[in-house]
N, C-alpha and C positions, 0 to 999 in steps of 0.2 A: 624669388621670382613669383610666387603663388599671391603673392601680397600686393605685387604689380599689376598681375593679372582681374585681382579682385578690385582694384580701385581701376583699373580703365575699362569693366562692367559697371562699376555703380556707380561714378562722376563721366563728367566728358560731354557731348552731342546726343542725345536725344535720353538723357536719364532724366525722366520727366512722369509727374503723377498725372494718368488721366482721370477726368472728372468720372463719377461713378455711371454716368449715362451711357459713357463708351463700350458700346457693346463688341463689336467687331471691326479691325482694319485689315484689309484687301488690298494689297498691291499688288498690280498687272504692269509687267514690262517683257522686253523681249531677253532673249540669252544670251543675245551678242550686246556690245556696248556702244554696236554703230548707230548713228542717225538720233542720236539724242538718250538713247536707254542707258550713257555712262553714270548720270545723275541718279537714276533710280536706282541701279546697281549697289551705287555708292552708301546710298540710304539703308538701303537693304543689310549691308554687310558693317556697317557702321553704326548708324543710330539704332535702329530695329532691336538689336539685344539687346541694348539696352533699355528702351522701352519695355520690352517683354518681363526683363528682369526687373523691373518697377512696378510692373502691369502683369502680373502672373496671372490671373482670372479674364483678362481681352483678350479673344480670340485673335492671333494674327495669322493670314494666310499669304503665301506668294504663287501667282500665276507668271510662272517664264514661260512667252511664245516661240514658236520659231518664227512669227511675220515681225520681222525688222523695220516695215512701213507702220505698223501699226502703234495706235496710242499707248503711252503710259501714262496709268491712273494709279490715284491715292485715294480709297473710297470708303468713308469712314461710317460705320453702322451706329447710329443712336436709338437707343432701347425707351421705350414709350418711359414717363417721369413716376407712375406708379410703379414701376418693375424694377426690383433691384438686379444688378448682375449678379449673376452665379456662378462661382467657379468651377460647378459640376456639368453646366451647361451644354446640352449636346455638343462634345467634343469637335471640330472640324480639323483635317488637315492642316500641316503647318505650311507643306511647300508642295509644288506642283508643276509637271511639266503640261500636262494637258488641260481642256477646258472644264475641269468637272467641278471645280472651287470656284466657279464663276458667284459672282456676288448675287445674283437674281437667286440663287437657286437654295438659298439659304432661307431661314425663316423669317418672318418680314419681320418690320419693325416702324418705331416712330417715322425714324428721319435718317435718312442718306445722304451723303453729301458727296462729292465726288472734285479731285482736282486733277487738272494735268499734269504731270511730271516730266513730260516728254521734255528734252533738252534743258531744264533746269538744273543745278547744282544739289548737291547734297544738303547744303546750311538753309537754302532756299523752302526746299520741301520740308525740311523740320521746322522752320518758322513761318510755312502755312498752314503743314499738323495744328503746331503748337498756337497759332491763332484761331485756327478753326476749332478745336475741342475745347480748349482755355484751362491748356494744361499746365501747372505748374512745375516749374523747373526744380530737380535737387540741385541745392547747394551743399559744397562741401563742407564741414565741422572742421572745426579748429582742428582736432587729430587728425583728421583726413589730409587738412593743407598741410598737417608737419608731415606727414608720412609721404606725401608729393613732394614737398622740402628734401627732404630725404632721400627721397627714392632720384631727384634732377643732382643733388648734391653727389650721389654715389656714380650717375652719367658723366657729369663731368671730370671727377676723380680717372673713370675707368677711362675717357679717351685720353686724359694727360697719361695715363699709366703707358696704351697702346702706343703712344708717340712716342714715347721715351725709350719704349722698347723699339721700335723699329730703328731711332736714332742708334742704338745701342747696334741692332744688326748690321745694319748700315757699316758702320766702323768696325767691326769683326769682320764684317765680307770685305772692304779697303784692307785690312788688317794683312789676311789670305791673300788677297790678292798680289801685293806686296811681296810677299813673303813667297808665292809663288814665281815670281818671276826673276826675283833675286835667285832661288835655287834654280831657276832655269838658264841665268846667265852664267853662274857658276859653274852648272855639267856643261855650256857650250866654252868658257874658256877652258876647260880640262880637256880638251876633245882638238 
């Protein structure tokens, strides 16, 4: 299981190198999923590790509101071309419920860019990330794709296994059942 868990961190939706300029990304959505914030959620709980786990030195933060009317953004910080990223970099929160990781309040930089996310899909938003920074995607290694081989070969083993055993209960409960009623019609002719 530990082996599954490490290949759908490092393959999958948004396992992607960003280019070294990427200094910080800011996502603002709200906490409920109504009025368009289910997309950003999505992204959030889905691509976001992954990214992170690619990108351990990009600051990422999450602002969840309670205003439901309000916009979701994807607001990506780019660091002036002479400055390398640093991974010791004034640390910033990772997640947030109030406005205090607001993007303004951080240390400036070259260039901001900022997208909506409001009502968009999850694949949506990683493929405007991933246009907009000009991040390069991981592909998986030949061992990586056997170990995915493997690990869908062992899935479908394990539901033929589960079927066969319910098949298998199924006919032990007919089995009983059977066998019940027979000993019930028995003690009513004795009687």
């Amino acid at each position: 299981m530990p082996a599954q868990k490490l290949l759908a961190i490092r393959l999958g939706p948004g396992a992607a190198l960003l280019p070294k300029d990427v200094k910080r990304i800011h996502l603002d959505f709200a906490t409920k999923i109504y009025d368009g914030h289910f997309g950003p959620r999505r992204f959030w709980r889905n691509c976001l590790p992954r990214l992170k786990y690619h990108n351990p030195a990009v600051s990422m933060t999450i602002n969840r509101t309670s205003d439901q009317d309000g916009l979701a953004t994807l607001t990506v910080f780019f660091a002036p071309p002479s400055h390398s990223a640093s991974p010791t970099a004034s640390p910033s929160p990772s997640s947030s419920t109030s406005t205090s990781t607001s993007p303004s309040e951080h240390t400036p930089s070259d260039r901001i860019e900022s997208i909506n996310i409001k009502h968009r899909h999850e694949s949506e938003i990683l493929s405007r990330l991933m246009e907009l920074t000009k991040a390069v995607p991981i592909v998986a290694t030949p061992e990586e794709e056997a170990q995915l081989r493997q690990l869908e070969d062992d899935n479908v083993k394990s539901q033929q296994d589960a079927q066969r055993s319910a098949e298998i209960n199924e006919r032990r409960r007919r089995e009983a059942a059977v066998l019940d009623q027979a000993r019930g019609d028995v003690a009513a002719a004795r009687v």
